[in-house]
C-alpha positions in Angstrom: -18.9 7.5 -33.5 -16.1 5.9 -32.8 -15.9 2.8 -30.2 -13.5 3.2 -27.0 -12.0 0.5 -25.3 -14.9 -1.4 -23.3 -12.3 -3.0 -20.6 -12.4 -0.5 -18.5 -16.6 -1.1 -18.0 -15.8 -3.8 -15.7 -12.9 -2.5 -13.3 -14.0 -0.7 -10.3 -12.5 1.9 -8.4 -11.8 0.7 -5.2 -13.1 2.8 -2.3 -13.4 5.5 -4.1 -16.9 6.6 -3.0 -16.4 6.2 0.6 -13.1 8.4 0.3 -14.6 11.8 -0.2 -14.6 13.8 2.4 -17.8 13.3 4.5 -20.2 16.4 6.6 -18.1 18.0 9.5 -20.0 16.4 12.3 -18.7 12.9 11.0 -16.1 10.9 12.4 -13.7 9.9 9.5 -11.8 6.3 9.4 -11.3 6.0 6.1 -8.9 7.7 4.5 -5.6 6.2 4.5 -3.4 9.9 4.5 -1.4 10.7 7.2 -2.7 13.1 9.7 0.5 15.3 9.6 2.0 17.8 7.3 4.6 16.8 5.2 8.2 17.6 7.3 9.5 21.7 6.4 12.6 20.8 5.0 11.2 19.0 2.3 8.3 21.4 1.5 11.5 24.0 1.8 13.6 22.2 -0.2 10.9 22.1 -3.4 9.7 25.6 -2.7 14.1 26.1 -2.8 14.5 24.1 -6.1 11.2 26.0 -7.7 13.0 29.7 -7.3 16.4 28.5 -8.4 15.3 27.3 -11.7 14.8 23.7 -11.4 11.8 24.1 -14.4 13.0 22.4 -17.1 13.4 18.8 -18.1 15.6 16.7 -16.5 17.2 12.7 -16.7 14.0 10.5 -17.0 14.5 8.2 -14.5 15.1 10.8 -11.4 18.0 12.9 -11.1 21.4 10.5 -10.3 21.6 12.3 -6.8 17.8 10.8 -6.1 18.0 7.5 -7.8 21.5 7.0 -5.3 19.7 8.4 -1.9 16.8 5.9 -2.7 19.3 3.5 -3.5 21.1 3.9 0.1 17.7 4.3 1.9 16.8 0.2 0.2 20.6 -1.0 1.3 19.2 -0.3 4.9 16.6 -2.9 4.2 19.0 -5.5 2.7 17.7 -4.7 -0.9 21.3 -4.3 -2.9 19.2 -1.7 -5.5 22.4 0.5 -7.2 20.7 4.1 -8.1 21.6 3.0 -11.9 18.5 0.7 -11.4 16.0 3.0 -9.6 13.1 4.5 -11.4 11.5 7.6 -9.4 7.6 7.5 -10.9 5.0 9.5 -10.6 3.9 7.9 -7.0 3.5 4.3 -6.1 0.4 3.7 -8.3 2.4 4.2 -11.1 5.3 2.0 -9.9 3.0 -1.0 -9.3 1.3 -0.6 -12.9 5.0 0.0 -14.7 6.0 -3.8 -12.6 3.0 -5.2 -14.1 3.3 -4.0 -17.8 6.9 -4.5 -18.1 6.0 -9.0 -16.8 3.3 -9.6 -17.6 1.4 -11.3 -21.0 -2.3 -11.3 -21.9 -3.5 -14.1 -19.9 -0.8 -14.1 -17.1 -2.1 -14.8 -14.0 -1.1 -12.4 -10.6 -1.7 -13.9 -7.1 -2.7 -11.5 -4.8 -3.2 -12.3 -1.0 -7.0 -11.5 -0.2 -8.6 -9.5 0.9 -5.8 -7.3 -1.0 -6.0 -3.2 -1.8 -8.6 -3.0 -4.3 -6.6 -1.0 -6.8 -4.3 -4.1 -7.5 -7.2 -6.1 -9.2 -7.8 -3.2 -11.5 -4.2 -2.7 -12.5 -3.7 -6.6 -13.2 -6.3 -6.5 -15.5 -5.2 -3.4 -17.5 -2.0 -4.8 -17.7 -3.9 -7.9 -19.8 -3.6 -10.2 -16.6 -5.7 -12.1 -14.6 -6.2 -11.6 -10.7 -6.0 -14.6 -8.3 -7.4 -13.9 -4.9 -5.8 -16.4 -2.7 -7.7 -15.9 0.9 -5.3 -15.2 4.0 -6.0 -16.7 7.4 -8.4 -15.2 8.7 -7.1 -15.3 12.2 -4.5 -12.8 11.9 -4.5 -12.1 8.0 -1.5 -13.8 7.4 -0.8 -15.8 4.7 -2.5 -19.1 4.3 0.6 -20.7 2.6 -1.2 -23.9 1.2 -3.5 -21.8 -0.2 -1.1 -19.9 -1.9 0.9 -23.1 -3.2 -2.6 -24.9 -4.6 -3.5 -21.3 -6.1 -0.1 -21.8 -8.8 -1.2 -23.1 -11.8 0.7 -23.5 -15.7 -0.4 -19.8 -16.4 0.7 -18.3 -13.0 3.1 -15.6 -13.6 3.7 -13.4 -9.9 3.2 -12.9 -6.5 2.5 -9.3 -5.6 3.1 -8.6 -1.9 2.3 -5.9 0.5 3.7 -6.1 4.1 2.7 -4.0 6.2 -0.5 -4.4 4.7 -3.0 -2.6 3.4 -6.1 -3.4 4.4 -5.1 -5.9 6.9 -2.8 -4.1 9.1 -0.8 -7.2 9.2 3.2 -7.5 8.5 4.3 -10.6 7.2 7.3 -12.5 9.2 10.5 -13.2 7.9 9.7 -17.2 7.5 6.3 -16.4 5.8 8.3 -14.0 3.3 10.9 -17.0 2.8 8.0 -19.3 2.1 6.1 -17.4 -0.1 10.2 -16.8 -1.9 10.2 -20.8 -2.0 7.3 -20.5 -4.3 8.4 -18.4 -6.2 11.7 -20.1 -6.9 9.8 -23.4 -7.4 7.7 -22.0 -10.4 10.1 -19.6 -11.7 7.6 -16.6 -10.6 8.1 -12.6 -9.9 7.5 -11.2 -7.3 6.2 -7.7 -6.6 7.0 -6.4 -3.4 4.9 -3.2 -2.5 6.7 -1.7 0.6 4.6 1.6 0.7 4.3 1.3 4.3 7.5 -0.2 5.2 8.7 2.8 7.7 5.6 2.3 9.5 6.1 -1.5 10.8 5.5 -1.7 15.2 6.9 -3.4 18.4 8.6 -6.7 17.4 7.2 -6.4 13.3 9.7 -6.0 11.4 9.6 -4.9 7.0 11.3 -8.1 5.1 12.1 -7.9 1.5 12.1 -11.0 -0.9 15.1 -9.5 -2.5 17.1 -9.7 0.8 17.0 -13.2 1.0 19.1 -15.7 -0.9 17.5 -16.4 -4.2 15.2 -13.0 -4.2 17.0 -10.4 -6.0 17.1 -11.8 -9.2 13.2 -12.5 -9.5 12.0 -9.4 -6.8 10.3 -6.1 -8.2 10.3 -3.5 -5.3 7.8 -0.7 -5.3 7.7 2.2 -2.9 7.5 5.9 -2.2 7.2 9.1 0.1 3.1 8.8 0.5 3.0 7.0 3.9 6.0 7.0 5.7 7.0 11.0 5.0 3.0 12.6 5.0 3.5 13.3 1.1 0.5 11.6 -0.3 -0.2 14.6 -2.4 3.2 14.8 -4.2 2.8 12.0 -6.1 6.5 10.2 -5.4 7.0 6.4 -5.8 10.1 4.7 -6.6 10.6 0.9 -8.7 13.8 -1.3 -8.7 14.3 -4.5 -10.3 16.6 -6.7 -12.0 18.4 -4.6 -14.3 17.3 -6.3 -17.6 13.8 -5.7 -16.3 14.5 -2.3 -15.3 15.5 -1.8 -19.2 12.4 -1.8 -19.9 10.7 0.1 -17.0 13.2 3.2 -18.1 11.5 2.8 -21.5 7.8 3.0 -20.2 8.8 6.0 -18.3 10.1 7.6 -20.8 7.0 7.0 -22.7 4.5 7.7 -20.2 5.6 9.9 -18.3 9.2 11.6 -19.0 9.7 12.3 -15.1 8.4 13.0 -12.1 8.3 17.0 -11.6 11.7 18.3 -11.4 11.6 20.6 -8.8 10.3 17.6 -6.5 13.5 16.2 -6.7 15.6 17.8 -4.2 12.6 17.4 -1.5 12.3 13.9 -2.3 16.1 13.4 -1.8 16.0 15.1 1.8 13.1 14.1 3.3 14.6 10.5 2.9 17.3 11.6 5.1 15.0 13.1 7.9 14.6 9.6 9.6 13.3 11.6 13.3 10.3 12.8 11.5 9.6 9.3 10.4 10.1 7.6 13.8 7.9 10.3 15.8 5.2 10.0 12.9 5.8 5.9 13.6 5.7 6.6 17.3 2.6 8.0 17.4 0.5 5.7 14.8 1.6 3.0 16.8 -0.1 4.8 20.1 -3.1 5.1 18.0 -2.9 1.4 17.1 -3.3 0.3 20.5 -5.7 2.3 21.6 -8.3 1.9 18.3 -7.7 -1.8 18.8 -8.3 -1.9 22.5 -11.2 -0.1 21.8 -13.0 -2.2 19.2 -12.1 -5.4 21.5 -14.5 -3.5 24.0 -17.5 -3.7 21.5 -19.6 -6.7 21.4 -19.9 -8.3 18.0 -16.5 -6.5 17.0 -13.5 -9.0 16.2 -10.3 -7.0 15.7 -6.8 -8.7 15.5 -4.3 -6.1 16.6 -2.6 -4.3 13.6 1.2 -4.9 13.3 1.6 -2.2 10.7 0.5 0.3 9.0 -2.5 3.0 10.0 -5.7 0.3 9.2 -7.7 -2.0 11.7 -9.7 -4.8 9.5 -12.8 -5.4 11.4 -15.0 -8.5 11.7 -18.6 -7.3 12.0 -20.7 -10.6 11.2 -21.3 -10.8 15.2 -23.1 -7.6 15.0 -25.7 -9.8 13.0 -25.4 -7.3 10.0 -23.3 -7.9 6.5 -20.5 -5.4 5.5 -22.3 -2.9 3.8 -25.3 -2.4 5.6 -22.9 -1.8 9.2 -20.8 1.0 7.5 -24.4 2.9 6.2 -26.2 2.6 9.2 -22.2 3.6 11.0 -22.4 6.6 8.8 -26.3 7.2 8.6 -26.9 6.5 12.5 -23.6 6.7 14.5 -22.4 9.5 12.4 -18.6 7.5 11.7 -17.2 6.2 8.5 -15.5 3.0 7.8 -15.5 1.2 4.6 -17.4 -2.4 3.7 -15.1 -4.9 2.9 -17.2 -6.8 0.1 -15.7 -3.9 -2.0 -12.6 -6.1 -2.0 -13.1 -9.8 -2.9 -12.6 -12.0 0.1 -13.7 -9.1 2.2 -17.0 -10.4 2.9 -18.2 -9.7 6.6 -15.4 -7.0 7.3 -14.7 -3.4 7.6 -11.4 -1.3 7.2 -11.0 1.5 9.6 -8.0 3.4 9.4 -6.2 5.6 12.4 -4.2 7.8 10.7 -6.6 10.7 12.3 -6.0 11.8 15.5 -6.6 10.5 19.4 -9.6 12.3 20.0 -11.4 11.6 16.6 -10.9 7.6 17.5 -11.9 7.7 21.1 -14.9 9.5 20.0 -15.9 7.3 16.9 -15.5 4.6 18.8 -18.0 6.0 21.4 -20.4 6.8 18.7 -20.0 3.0 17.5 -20.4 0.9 21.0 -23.6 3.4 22.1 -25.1 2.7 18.6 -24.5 -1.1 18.5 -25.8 -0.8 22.5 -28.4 0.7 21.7 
């Protein structure tokens, strides 16, 4: 029989296992998916595009009229992205993976602030790199910017970023994003910016893009998409822009890998990036639910919660409970009846848990509950 590629033995797949869906009388903070429905004009606009033909194949990159309104949407972060140098992909996921194929060599090295999304560390590796965890403070989950400059070594070959982060919660200042640039510049390193959750940044936390600051554009890959910010996880949108000699080759991967992203997406992808009142009220509310999940694990003894600053996820500290990672979240789920996810399944996770609050009010005041009677108890 023929032998398959034995890579993939090692990788793992994240939190994948505590992500399916658990028995109705459990409270669920796990899943990172929006609580609301994607807005109606955009469902209309594909259900639209779907009985007026849109079946066929279209440009590969994303129709001109999409590549331009995603184009305008970065401008409004200071990202100068012209829609000639926009790649629409197949979601985030894809975006992130196209970045690291199209930089990296076998044996590059990718430095990743930790405790980082789980999924990066998989995709480095099938791109032929090597992950380098470089631990954030643990204070606040910002990043420890020593660290990061001892972590550089001959073979280092990017930065990837995520702010507002996921699983930290935490949204990285504009002097810590400049910082973190200087690097960058200093070593002649990329940097991949993953601003999935940009729209959902809170109070005085504000997005910053490397590529907005002098010295960024040239050496800044920026990743995003509809998932978070527009409650369209399940339509698989994402977007990539980058230098365009970079972007050269990105086009060619696409083509290769995927041809496009459906076409009768397009036009729904296009509005909904206009519909910026659906976007604040979804923003309005998460950030609501922030303050009242964090006020609420600050209550529980042996619970050590910074307050989030973006995002929909609260990383917890549970080593004052006396118990590691994993055995709190199964005797949360098995005893307590709620769900949160062990950090150890991230490295540099150790002793924490992510809960996320994209569900609603009711679900966290009574998860919560469930948690401080069974810890009490």
């Amino acid at each position: 029989m023929p032998r398959r590629n034995t890579m993939f033995d090692g990788l793992g797949r994240g939190f994948a296992a505590f992500l399916a869906p658990p028995p109705p009388d459990v409270i669920r903070f796990t899943v990172g998916q929006p609580d609301f429905e994607t807005p109606a004009p955009a469902v209309e606009a594909a259900v639209d595009a779907l009985r007026n033909g849109a079946h066929g194949y279209t440009r590969s990159q994303g129709s001109e009229s999409l590549c331009n309104a995603v184009a305008r949407h970065l401008h409004g972060y200071g990202i100068d992205a012209p829609g000639a140098d926009v790649v629409v992909t197949p979601g985030c996921k894809q975006a992130v993976l196209y970045a690291l194929m199209t930089t990296l060599s076998p044996g590059d090295e990718v430095l990743l602030l930790s405790p980082a999304w789980p999924s990066y560390d998989g995709m480095v590796r099938i791109a032929g790199g090597v992950p380098v965890h470089v631990p954030v403070q643990r204070e606040n989950y910002h990043p420890d910017l020593e660290a990061l400059r001892a972590a550089v070594t001959p073979n280092t070959r990017a930065i990837l970023l995520n702010s507002p982060n996921n699983p930290t919660g935490a949204v990285y200042t504009r002097s810590e994003v400049q910082a973190i640039l200087d690097v960058a510049i200093a070593s002649d390193l990329w940097i991949l910016d993953d601003m999935i959750y940009a729209p959902l940044a809170y109070g005085d936390h504000h997005y910053t893009s490397p590529a907005s600051l002098p010295g960024g554009a040239e050496r800044t890959i920026t990743v995003g998409g509809w998932s978070k910010g527009w409650a369209m996880t399940g339509w698989r949108l994402g977007w990539i822009t980058a230098p365009t000699d970079l972007m050269a080759a990105v086009k060619t991967l696409q083509t290769s890998a995927a041809t496009h992203v459906p076409t009768f997406l397009m036009p729904a992808a296009e509005l909904a990036l206009a519909l910026d009142e659906d976007v604040r009220a979804m923003r309005d509310s998460f950030d609501a639910r922030r303050s009242q999940m964090h006020a609420g694990l600050q209550s529980i003894p042996g619970l050590i919660t910074p307050m989030p600053e973006g995002a929909f996820y609260a990383l917890v500290d549970v080593s004052g409970t006396g118990m590691d990672d994993v055995t709190f979240a199964t005797r949360a789920l098995n005893e307590a009846r709620v769900a949160v996810i062990p950090g150890s399944l991230m490295e540099g996770g150790e002793g924490l848990i992510r809960m996320s609050y994209a569900t609603s009010s009711d679900d966290i005041a009574e998860g919560l509950a469930r948690l401080r009677a069974w810890l009490e108890g």
